[in-house]
C-alpha positions in Angstrom: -17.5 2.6 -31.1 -14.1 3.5 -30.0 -13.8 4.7 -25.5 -11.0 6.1 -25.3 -9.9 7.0 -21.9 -7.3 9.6 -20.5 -4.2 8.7 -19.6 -5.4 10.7 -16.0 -7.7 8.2 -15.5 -5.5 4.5 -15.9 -3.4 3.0 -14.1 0.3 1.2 -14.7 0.3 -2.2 -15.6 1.6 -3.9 -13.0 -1.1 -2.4 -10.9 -3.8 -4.6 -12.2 -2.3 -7.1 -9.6 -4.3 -5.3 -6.7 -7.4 -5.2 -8.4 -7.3 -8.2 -9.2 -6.1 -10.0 -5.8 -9.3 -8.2 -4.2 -11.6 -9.4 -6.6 -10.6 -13.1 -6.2 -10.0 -13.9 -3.0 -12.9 -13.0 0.0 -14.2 -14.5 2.7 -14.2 -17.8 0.6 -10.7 -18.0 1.7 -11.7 -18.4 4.8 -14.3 -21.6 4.1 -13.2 -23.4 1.0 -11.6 -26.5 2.4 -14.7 -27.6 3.4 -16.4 -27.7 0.0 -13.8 -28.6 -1.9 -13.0 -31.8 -0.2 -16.7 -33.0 -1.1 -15.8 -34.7 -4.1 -12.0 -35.3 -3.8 -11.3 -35.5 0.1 -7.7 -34.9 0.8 -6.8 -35.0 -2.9 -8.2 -31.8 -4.0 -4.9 -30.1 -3.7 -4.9 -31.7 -7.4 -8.0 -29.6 -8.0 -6.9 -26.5 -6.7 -3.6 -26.6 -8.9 -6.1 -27.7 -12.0 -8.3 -25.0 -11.6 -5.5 -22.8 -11.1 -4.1 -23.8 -14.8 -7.5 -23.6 -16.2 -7.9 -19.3 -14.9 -4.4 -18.9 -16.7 -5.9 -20.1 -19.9 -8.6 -18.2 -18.9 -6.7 -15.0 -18.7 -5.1 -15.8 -22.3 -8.4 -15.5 -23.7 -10.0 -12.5 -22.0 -6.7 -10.7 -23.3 -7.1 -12.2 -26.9 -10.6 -11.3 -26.7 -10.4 -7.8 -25.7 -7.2 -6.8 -27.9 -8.5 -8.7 -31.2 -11.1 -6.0 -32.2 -10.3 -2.7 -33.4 -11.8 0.5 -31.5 -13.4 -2.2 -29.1 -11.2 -2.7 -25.6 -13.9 -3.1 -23.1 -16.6 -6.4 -22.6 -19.9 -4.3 -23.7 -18.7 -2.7 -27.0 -17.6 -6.3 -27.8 -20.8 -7.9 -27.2 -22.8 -5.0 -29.3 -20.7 -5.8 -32.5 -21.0 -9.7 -32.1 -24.6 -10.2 -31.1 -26.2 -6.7 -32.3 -27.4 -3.6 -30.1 -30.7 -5.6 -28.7 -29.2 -8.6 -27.8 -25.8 -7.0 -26.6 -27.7 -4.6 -24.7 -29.2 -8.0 -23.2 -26.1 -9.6 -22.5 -24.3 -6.6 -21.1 -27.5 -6.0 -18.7 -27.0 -9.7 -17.3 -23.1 -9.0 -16.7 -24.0 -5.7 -15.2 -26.4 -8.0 -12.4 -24.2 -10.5 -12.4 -21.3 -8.2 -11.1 -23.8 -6.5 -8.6 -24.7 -10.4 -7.5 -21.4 -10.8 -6.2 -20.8 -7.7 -4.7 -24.1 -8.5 -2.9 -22.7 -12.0 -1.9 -19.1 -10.7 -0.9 -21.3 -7.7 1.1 -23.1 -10.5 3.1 -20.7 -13.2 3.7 -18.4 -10.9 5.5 -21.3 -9.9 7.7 -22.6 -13.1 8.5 -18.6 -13.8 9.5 -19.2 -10.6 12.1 -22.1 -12.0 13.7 -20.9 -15.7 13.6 -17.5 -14.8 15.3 -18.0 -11.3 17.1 -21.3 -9.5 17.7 -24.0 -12.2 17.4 -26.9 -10.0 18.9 -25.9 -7.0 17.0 -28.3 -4.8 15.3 -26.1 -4.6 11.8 -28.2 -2.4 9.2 -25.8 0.3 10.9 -23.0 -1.5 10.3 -23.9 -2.1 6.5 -24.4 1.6 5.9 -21.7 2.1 7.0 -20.0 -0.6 4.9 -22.5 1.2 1.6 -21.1 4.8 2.1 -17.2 3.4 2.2 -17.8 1.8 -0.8 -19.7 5.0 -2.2 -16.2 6.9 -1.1 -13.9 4.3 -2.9 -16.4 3.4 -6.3 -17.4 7.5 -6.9 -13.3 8.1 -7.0 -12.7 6.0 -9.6 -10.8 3.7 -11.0 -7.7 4.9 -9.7 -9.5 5.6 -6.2 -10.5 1.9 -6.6 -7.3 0.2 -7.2 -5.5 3.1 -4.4 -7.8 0.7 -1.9 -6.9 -2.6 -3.5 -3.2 -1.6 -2.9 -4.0 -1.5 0.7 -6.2 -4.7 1.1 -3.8 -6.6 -0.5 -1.0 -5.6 2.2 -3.3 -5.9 4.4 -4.4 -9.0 4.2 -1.4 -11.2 2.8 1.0 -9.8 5.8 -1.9 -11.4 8.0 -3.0 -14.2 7.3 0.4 -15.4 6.0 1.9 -15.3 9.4 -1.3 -16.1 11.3 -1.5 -19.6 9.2 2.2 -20.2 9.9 2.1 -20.8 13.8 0.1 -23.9 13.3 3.3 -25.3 12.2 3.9 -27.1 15.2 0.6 -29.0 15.4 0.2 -30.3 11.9 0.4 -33.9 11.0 1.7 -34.5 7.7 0.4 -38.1 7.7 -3.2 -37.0 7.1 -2.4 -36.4 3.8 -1.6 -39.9 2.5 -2.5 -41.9 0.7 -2.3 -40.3 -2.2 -3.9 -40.5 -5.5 -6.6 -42.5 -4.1 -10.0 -40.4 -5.8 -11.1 -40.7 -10.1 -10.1 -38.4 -12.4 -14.2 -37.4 -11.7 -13.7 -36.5 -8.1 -11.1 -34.3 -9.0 -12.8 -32.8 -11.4 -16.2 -32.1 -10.0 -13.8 -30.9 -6.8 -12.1 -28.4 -9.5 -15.6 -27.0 -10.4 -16.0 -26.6 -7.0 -12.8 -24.0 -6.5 -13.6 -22.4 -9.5 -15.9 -20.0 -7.0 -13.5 -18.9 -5.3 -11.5 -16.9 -8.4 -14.7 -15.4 -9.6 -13.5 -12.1 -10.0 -11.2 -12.6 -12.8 -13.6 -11.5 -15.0 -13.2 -8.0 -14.1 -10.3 -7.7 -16.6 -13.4 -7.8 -19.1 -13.7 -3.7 -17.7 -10.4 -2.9 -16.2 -8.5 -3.9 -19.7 -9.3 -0.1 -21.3 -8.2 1.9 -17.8 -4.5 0.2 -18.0 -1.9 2.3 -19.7 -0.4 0.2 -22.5 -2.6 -3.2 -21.4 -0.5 -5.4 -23.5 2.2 -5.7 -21.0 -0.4 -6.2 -18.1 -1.0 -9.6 -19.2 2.5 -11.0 -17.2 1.4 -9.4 -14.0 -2.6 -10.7 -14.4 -0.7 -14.1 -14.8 1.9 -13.6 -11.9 -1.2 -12.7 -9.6 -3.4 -15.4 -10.8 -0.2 -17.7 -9.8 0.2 -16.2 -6.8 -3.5 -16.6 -5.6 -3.5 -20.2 -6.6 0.0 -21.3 -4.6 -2.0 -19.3 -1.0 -4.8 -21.6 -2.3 -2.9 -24.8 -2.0 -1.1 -23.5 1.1 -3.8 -23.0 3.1 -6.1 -25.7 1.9 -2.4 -28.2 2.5 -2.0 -26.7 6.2 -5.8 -27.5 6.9 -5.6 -31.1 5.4 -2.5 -31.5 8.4 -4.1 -29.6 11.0 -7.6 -31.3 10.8 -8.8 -35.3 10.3 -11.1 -35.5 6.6 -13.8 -36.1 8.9 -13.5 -33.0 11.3 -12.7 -30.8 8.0 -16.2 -31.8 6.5 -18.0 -30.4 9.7 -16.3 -27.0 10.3 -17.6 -24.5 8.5 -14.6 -22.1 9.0 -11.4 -24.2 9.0 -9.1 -21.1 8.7 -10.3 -19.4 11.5 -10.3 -22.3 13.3 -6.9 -23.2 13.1 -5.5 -19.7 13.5 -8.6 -19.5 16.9 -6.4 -21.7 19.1 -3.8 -19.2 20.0 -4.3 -16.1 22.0 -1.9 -13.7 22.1 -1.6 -10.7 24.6 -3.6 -7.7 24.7 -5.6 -9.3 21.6 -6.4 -12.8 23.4 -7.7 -14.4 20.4 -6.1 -14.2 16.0 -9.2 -15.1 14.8 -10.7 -11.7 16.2 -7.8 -9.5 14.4 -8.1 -11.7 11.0 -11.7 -11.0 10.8 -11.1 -7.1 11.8 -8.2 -7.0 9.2 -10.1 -8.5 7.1 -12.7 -5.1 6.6 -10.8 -3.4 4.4 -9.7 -6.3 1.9 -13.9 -6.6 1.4 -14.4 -3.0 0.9 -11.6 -3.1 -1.8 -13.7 -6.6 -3.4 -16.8 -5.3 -2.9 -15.8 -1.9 -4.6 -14.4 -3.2 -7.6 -16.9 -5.3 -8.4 -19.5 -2.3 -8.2 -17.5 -0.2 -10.2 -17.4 -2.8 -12.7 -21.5 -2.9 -13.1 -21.6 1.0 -12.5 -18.7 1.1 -15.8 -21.1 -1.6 -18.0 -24.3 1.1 -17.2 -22.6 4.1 -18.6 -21.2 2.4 -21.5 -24.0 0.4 -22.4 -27.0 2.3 -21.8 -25.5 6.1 -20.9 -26.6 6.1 -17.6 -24.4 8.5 -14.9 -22.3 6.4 -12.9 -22.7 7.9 -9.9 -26.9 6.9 -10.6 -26.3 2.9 -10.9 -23.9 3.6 -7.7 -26.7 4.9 -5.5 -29.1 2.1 -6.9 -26.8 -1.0 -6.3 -25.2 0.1 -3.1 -29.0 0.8 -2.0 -30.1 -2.7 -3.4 -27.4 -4.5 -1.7 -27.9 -2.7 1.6 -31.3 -3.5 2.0 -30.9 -7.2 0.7 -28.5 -7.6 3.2 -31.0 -6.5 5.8 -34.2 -8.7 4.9 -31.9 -12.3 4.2 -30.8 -12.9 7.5 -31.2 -17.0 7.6 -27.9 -18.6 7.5 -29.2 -21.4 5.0 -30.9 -18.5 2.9 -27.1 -17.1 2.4 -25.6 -20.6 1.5 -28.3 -20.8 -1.1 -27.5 -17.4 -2.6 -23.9 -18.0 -2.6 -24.5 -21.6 -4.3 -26.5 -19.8 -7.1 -23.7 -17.2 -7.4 -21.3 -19.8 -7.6 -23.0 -21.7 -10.8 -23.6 -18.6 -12.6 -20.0 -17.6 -12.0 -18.9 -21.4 -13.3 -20.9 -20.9 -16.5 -19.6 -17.6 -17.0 -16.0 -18.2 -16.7 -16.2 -21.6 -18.7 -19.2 -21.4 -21.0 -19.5 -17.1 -21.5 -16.0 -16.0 -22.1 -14.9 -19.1 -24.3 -18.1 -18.8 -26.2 -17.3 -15.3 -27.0 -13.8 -16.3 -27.8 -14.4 -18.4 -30.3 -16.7 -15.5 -31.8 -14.1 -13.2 -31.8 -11.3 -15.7 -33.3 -14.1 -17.0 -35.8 -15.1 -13.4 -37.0 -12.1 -12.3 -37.2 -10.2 -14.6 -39.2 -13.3 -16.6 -41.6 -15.1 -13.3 -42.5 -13.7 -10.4 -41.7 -11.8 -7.4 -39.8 -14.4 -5.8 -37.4 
């Protein structure tokens, strides 16, 4: 079954950087040192660069998989001619929720970061409305409405945080790094699994692949931005392994906004406030994506109008977000996220590599 799309509706292929750079880094960003120290203390930087080569070998395969078939560039049509129309239909159904999951997660996070930081008595079902018919705005433009956003988030937020980070220059201590080398090759592994949740979200190639003109010569810039995220990884996670003691790191649950919270600037008084404010539109543009994804698998998979599942999810998530209010509730749900997302990336997409590679050279074109 052959989708083609109009050129009217794709986008240039170095664009897929801004999609992508939304979909991977969130709020996660914001917590990560915390977890990923559990394992491999202040040698996780080892991690973060491992994981980081593992998503670029990643990236090879979701291109190999999704150019290798003729008249089948997108995740769903793939899965009907390998496993069949029933269990396709099956598979696609759990990406569909799977991609609705994390827009749900993303969705909450972020909110549980308002009422943590700024408002902790506010009343926020208003507040995720209005979150719902943003995202309504972005997702009902398409694609191109989509990644117009992502362009802006990823301004946005790198011109931020970037600079913000920087001015703890003068109280880091480089000392707390050593010594070196001093965890198993275990630690650093089980610490790598760990940082695989934070680029989940690179699996939305698996639907953005078909709506980039000429995709073949998006795969560089996929690369380049996967390379990219990983070295403000290791940045960030360095500069909090210099500003804070092991210990201290594995009892603050924000460590970036604590390190940036310690200067107050005028008119603003305190970073933190501005980075979390800033930080609005970067989760729209991640939690839009990630929606238009599972709206995209719907219509190609079971016919269903687009702008339908859009109503449905957003309305889902909405009210989810109202009912789980309990902060250990919403570690639990993003812990459940996070294994999903680790057998997807590292079980799902080489399993169905393999298929493709197997099918396609043992028995025959498909």
């Amino acid at each position: 079954m052959s989708n083609e799309i109009s050129d009217k509706y794709t986008i240039s292929p170095h664009l897929i950087v801004f999609p992508l750079y939304v979909s991977m880094v969130g709020v996660g960003i914001m917590t990560y040192q915390r977890r990923v120290i559990e394992h491999a203390g202040y040698n996780a930087w080892i991690s973060v660069m491992l994981t980081g080569i593992i998503m670029h070998l990643l990236i090879w395969m979701l291109y190999k998989i999704l150019s290798s078939i003729e008249d089948s560039n997108d995740i769903v049509t793939i899965n009907h001619k390998l496993f069949g129309k029933l269990l396709g239909n099956l598979i696609n159904l759990a990406i569909v929720l799977y991609f609705v999951f994390g827009a749900f997660v993303k969705f909450k996070v972020y909110m549980e970061m308002i009422q943590v930081w700024l408002f902790p008595s506010m009343n926020f079902l208003p507040v995720s409305i209005v979150i719902a018919l943003l995202v309504y705005y972005a997702v009902s433009g398409g694609i191109r409405s989509v990644t117009g956003i992502s362009v802006w988030a990823t301004i946005i937020s790198l011109v931020s945080i970037i600079p913000q980070i920087s001015l703890t220059f003068p109280f880091l201590h480089p000392m707390n790094l050593l010594p070196l080398l001093n965890h198993s090759a275990s630690d650093i592994l089980l610490s790598s699994k760990d940082m695989a949740f934070e680029y989940l979200g690179v699996e939305t190639l698996l639907f953005l692949y078909p709506f980039v003109r000429t995709p073949e010569k998006s795969q560089k810039w996929a690369h380049f931005i996967m390379l990219l995220v990983t070295l403000l990884y290791l940045m960030i996670l360095i500069l909090a392994f210099m500003f804070f003691t092991e210990e201290q790191l594995r009892h603050t649950i924000w460590p970036t906004l604590n390190m940036i919270g310690i200067f107050e600037v005028p008119l603003l008084q305190r970073l933190e406030y501005m980075a979390i404010s800033l930080w609005f539109i970067k989760i729209i543009a991640g939690i839009s994506i990630f929606i238009w994804a599972a709206c995209r698998g719907m219509k190609v998979a079971f016919h269903l109008r687009p702008r339908l599942s859009l109503i449905v999810f957003l309305t889902a998530i909405t009210a989810l977000c109202h009912f789980i209010i309990d902060h250990r509730t919403v570690e639990r749900v993003s812990e459940i996220y996070s294994n999903i997302g680790v057998y997807f990336l590292y079980a799902y997409i080489p399993f169905v590599f393999l298929c493709v590679m197997i099918r396609k050279k043992l028995i025959k074109p498909i």
